[in-house]
N, C-alpha and C positions, 0 to 999 in steps of 0.2 A: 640859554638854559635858565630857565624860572627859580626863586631859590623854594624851597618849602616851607607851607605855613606855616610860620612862627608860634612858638609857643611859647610861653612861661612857664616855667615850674622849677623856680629856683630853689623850692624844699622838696625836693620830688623825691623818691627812694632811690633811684640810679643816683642821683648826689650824696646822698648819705651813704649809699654804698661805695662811691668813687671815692667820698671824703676818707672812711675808715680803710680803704686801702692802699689810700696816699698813706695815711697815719701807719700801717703796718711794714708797709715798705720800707719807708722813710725810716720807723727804728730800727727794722732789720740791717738796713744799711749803716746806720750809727753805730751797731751793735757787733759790725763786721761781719756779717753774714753778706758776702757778695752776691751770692745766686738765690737771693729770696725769691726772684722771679726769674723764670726760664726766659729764655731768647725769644720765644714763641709769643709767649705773654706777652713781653717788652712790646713785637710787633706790633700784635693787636691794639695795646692801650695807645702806642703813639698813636699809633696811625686814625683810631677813634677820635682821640683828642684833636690832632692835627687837623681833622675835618671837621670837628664841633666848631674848633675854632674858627677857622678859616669862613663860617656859614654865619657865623655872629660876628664877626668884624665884615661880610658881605654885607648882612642884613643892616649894618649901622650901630650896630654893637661893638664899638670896639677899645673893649675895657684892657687893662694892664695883662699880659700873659700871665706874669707871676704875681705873686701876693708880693714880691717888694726884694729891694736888692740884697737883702741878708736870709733870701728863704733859698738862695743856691749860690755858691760859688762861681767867680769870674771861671774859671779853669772851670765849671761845671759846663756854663753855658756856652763857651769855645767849645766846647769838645762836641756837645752836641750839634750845635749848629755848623762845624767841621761834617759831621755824617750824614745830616738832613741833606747837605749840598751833595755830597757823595751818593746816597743815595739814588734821589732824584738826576743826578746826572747835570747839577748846575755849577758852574763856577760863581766867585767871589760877586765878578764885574758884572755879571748877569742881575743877582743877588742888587746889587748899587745901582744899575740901570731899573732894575721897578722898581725900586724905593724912591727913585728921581721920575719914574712916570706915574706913580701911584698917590707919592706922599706920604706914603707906611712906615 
């Protein structure tokens, strides 16, 4: 499978739109408002995200996930990375064997 032409457009309006709804999210959740985003939603942006990413760390892009170790709690990123696995149907050792074949 070939990846797709590559592009640039680190100030493109899908960023600026993604930016301000990280920002909206993000207070709503500070704000306790749990269900700022339906379930449905949630799907969608992972599973966007999870493939943007996965296409630039392919392509030889492969910059930090997060902006840095105080933009989400340890207990944030266990829980998640608990469901990715779940989801997908992978265990832990699986998980540790392609990080030991890939070097990711």
């Amino acid at each position: 499978m070939s990846l797709p032409e590559r592009t640039t457009s680190a100030n493109s309006d899908t960023s600026e739109r993604a930016i301000t709804l990280a920002r909206d999210i993000d207070l709503a959740t500070l704000n306790g408002t749990i269900d700022a985003i339906s379930p449905q939603a949630m799907h969608a942006l992972l599973a966007a995200l999870l493939k943007a990413y996965g296409v630039n760390v392919e392509a030889g892009d492969a910059y930090p996930v997060l902006a840095g170790p105080a933009s989400v709690s340890g207990t944030d990123v266990l829980t998640m990375c608990g469901a990715l696995l779940k989801a997908a149907d992978l265990q832990v050792f699986e998980l540790g064997m392609w990080q030991s074949w890939t070097g990711r």
